[in-house]
N, C-alpha and C positions, 0 to 999 in steps of 0.2 A: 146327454149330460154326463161330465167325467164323475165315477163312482157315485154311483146313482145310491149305494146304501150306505152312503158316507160324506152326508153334507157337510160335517166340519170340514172332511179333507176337501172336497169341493170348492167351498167356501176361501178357502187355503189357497187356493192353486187359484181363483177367479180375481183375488185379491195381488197376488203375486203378477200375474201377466202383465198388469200395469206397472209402465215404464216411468209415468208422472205420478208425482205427490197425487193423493185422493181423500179431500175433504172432507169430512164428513160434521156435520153439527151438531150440539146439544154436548159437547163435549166440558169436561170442570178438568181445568189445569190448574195446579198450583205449583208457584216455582219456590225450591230449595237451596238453599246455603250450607255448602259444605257437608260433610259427613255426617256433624252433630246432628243437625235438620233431618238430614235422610235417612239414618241410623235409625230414630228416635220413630218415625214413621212407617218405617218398614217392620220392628218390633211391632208395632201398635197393631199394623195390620196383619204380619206373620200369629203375634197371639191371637188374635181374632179368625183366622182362619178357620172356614168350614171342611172345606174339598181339597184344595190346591193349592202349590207352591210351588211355581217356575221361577227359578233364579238362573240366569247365565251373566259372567262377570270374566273379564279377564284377569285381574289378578286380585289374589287372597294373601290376605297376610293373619300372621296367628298374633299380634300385637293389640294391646289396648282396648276404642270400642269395637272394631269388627271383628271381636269374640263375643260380642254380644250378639250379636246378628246368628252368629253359627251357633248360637247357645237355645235361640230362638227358633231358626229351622231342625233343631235336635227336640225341642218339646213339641213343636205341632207335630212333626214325624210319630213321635211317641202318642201324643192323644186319637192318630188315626188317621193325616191329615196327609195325602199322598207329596209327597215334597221330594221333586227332583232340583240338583243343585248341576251346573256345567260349568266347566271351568278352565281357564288356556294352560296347554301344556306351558310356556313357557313364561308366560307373567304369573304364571300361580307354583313356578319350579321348585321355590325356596320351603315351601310349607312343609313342614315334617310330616311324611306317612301317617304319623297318629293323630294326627287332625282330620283325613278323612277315614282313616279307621273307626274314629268314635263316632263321627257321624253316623256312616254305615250302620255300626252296630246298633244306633237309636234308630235304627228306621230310614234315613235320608239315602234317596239315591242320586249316587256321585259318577259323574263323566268328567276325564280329565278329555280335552278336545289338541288332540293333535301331540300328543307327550312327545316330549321330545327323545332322539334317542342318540347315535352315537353321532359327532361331528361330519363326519367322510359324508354320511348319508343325506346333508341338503346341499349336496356337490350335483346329485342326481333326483333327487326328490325337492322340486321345484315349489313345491304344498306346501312345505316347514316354515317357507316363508310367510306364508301367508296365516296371517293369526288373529283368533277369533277376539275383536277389542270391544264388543257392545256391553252395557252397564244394562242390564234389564232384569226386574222382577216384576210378574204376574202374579196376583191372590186371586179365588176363589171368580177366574172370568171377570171380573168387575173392576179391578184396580190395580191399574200398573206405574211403574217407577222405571225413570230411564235418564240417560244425561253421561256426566264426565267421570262421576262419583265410582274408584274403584271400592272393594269391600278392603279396604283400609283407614286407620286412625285417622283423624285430619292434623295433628303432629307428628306422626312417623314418618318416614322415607325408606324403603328399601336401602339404601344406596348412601344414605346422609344420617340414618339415625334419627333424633327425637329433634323436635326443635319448638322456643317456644311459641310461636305465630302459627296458628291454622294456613292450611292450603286454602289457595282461593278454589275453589269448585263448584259447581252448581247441579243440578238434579232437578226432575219435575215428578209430581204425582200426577196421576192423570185420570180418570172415569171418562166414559161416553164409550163410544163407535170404537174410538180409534185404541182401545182395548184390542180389540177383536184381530188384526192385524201385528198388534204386540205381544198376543200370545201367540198365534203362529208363529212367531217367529223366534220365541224362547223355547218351541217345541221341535221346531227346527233344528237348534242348535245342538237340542239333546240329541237328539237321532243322528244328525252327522256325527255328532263324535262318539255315539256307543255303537251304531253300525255300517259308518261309513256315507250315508245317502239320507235323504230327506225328501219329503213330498215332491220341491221345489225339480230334483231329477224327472221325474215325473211328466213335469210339462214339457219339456224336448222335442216330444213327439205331436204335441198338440200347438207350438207358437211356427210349425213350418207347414199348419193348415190353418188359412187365412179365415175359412168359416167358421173352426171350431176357436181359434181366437178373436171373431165377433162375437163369437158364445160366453165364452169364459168373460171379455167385459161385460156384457149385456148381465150373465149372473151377478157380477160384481156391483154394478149398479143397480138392480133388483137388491142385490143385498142393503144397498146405502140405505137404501127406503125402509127398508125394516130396521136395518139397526138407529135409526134415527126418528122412533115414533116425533108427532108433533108434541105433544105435550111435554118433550123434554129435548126441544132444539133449541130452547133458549136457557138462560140462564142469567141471574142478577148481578150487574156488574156493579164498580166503587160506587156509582152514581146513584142507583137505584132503577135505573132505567133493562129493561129486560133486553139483552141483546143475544145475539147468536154465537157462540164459541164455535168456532171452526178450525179443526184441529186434523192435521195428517200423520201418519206415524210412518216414517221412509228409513230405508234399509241399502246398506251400501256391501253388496257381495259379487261375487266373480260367478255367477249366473246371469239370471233375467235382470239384475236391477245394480248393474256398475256403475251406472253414472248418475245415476238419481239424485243425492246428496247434492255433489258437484251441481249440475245443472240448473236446481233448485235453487241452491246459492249464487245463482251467477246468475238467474235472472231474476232475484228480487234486487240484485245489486243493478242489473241495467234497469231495472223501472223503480231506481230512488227516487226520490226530489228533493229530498231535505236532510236525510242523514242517514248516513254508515255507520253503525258501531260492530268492530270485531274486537273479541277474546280469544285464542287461542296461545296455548304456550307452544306447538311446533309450527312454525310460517313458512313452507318451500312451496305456495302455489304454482300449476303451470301458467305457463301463456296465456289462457281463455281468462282465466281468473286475473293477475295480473292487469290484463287491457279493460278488464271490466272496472276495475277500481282504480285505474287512472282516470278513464273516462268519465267514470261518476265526481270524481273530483273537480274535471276537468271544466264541466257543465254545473258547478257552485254546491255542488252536495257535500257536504260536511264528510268526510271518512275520514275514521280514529281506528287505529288497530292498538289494543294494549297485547304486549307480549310479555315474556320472560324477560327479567331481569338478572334473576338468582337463575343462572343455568345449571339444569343439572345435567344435562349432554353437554358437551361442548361441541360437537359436531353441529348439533340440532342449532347451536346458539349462531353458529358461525353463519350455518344456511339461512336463517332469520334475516341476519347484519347484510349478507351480500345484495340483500335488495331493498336495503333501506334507502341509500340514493335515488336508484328510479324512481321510487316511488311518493317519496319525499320533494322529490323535481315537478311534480304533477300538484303536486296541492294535498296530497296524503299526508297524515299527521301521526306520528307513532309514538307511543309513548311505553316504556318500561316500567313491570313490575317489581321492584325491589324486594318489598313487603316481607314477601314469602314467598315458596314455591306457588306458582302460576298453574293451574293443571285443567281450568274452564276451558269449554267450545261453547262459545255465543257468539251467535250474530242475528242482530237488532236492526230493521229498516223501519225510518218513517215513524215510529212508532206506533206500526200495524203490524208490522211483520216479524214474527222472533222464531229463533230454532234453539231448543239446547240439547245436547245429545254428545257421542260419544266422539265423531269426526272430529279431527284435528283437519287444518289445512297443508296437506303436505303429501309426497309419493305415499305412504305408507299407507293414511287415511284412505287418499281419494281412488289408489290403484288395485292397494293390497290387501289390507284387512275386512274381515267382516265388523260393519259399524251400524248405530243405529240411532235417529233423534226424531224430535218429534217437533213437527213446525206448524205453527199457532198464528192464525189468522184473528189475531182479537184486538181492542184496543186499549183494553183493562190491563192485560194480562203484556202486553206492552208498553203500558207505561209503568207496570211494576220490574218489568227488566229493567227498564231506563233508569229509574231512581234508582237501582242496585248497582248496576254499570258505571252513573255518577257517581259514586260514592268510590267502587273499585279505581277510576280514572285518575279523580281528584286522591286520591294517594299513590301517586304513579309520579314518573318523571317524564316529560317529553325528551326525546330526544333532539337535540335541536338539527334544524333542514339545511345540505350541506351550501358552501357559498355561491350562488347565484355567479355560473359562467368560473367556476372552479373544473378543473380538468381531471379525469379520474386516470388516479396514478396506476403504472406495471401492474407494483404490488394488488393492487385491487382487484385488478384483471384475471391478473393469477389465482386470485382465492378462488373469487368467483366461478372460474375455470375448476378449478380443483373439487369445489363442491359441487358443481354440476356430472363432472368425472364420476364422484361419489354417489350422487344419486344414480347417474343411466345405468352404474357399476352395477348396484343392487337391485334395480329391476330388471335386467338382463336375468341376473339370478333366479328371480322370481319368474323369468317368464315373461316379463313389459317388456316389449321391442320397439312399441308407438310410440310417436316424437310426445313428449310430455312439456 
């Protein structure tokens, strides 16, 4: 058994070896709206804290409510309450030095994860690209929060300033099992960026021995059984009727677990039967993803993707638009956000199947970033996405689907051309060579 006097790290590394989502039951999710919701949650639980506070986030802003959040990991820090905060060098850049000085000085320990540093240097250093994007806070082992939600206002913009309409956004609280894997992985995070490496190095030497990786699964499934006594696999849904929450918490990194997200999504998408709902504001899927949501259209399944409306890349918007035809020609339905800024990753099957988390669908999400969500096998807790989704929908615009046996002009070609330039551009940079 790997470090025989260190079952968390164990536990760590047993959990990680798996490639696929890992169910575990007895789990309590509740889904959140926007920052107000999550804000308001994470104080509740950050004052209540006993022991602990794992927070990693990609970008921090010193604006409006998410000084409340930093005002709250500076008091538990203060009562005794060990609180580390991790943070991306380059969605967290703009913050003034004296925002994590005064935490510091309250007690909070701050990792900035990957700072960025002079230009010339991600000519040669291929890592800069790659940037830590998961939305995660752990309390006290027991209660984790995770989704699209950065620690910023939900009227602010970096980029755009105040405005008055909330971001659409979503977030989930979580208890059970699937805690136990989400704090690894906020402890993870802290360790690559204060010392470069994390447990997760570690297994290298054990996933290129095929018996010590039937070991590490075999623990990991010993572990399911304990973290999921009986008396707390089920749980009371709308009905009243006691059902099973079955909940996985997956991890999108350039280690053991690259494809995971992706995969996951791409096959609750081939075994639809009756409906697609996707959220995301960035949409450049590959190929695999692409043929799956044609196909599901194609065999009567309902697919809706709500995107950005109000772009705030223009790139990002462009790469969206050049495959709204395809897709659109297949029986896909797309409809734009106006509203407001767009900034949710949902995706809703059947309503049994929902994921919320930090994945966008695009090279960045599914190639380059570290990302993180958490996907819920319930049918409670799915048809509380659903009624939230309809509601985001029905204040959308469809786009309408182009003319039936219309020919697609140069022009089109060319973009299309252009933005794919675009993409292999920056994964070459990053290091992606494979056809995407």
């Amino acid at each position: 058994m790997p470090f025989e006097n260190d079952p968390q790290r164990a536990l760590s590394l047993a959990w990680y070896a798996q490639r696929k989502p890992v169910f575990t039951g007895g789990n309590q999710v509740r889904l959140l709206r926007g920052a107000t919701e999550l804000f308001a949650a994470q104080i509740r639980a950050i004052d209540d804290a006993q022991h602990s506070v794992w927070m990693a986030t990609y970008l921090v802003s010193d604006q409006g409510m998410a000084t409340q959040v930093l005002e709250a990991l500076g008091r538990a820090a203060q009562r005794g309450v060990e609180v580390h905060l991790v943070v991306d060098g380059l969605g967290s850049r703009l913050v003034p030095a004296s925002v994590w000085l005064g935490l510091r000085d309250r007690g909070v320990q701050v990792a900035i994860y990957r700072p960025l540093g002079r230009l010339w240097t991600a000519l040669w250093d291929r890592s800069i690209w790659r940037r830590m994007h998961v939305k995660l806070c752990v309390i006290d082992q027991e209660l984790a929060f995770t989704g699209g939600i950065n620690l910023i206002d939900d009227h602010y913009d970096l980029s755009h300033g105040w405005s008055s309409e909330p971001r659409l956004d979503y977030a989930v609280q979580f208890r059970g099992p699937a805690v136990t894997p989400a704090l690894h992985t906020a402890r993870a995070m802290w360790t690559r960026a204060m010392l470069g490496r994390d447990w997760r190095d570690d297994l290298s030497d054990w996933v290129r021995d095929p018996a010590r990786l039937r070991r590490l699964r075999q623990l990991w499934q010993e572990a399911r059984l304990r973290l999921t006594p009986a008396e707390h696999s089920q749980v009371v849904s709308s009905t009243g009727v006691r059902q099973p929450m079955r909940a996985a918490f997956v991890l999108r990194d350039n280690l053991r677990q690259r494809r995971t997200i992706e995969r996951a999504a791409q096959q609750a998408i081939h075994q639809a039967r009756a409906t697609v709902d996707i959220v995301t504001p960035y949409f450049y899927p590959g190929r695999a993803l692409r043929r799956a949501l044609r196909q599901a259209a194609g065999r009567g399944v309902r697919v809706r993707l709500l995107l950005q409306g109000k772009v705030d890349y223009p790139i990002a918007g462009l790469a969206a638009r050049v495959l709204y035809g395809e897709l659109q020609q297949h029986g896909v339905r797309i409809f734009e956000y106006h509203t407001a800024w767009l900034h949710a990753k949902v995706l809703c099957v059947d309503g049994e199947w929902a994921t919320v988390g930090s994945s966008n669908l695009d090279p960045l999400s599914l190639l380059l970033n570290l990302e993180a969500n958490l996907i819920v096998r319930d049918r409670g807790f799915a048809h509380t996405v659903n009624q939230a989704l309809s509601q985001d929908f029905s204040r959308s615009r469809e786009v309408p689907p182009p003319v039936f046996g219309s020919t697609v002009s140069s022009r089109s070609r060319l973009t299309r051309a252009f933005v794919a330039w675009c993409a292999k551009t920056y994964l070459r940079l990053a290091g992606i060579v494979r056809r995407y």
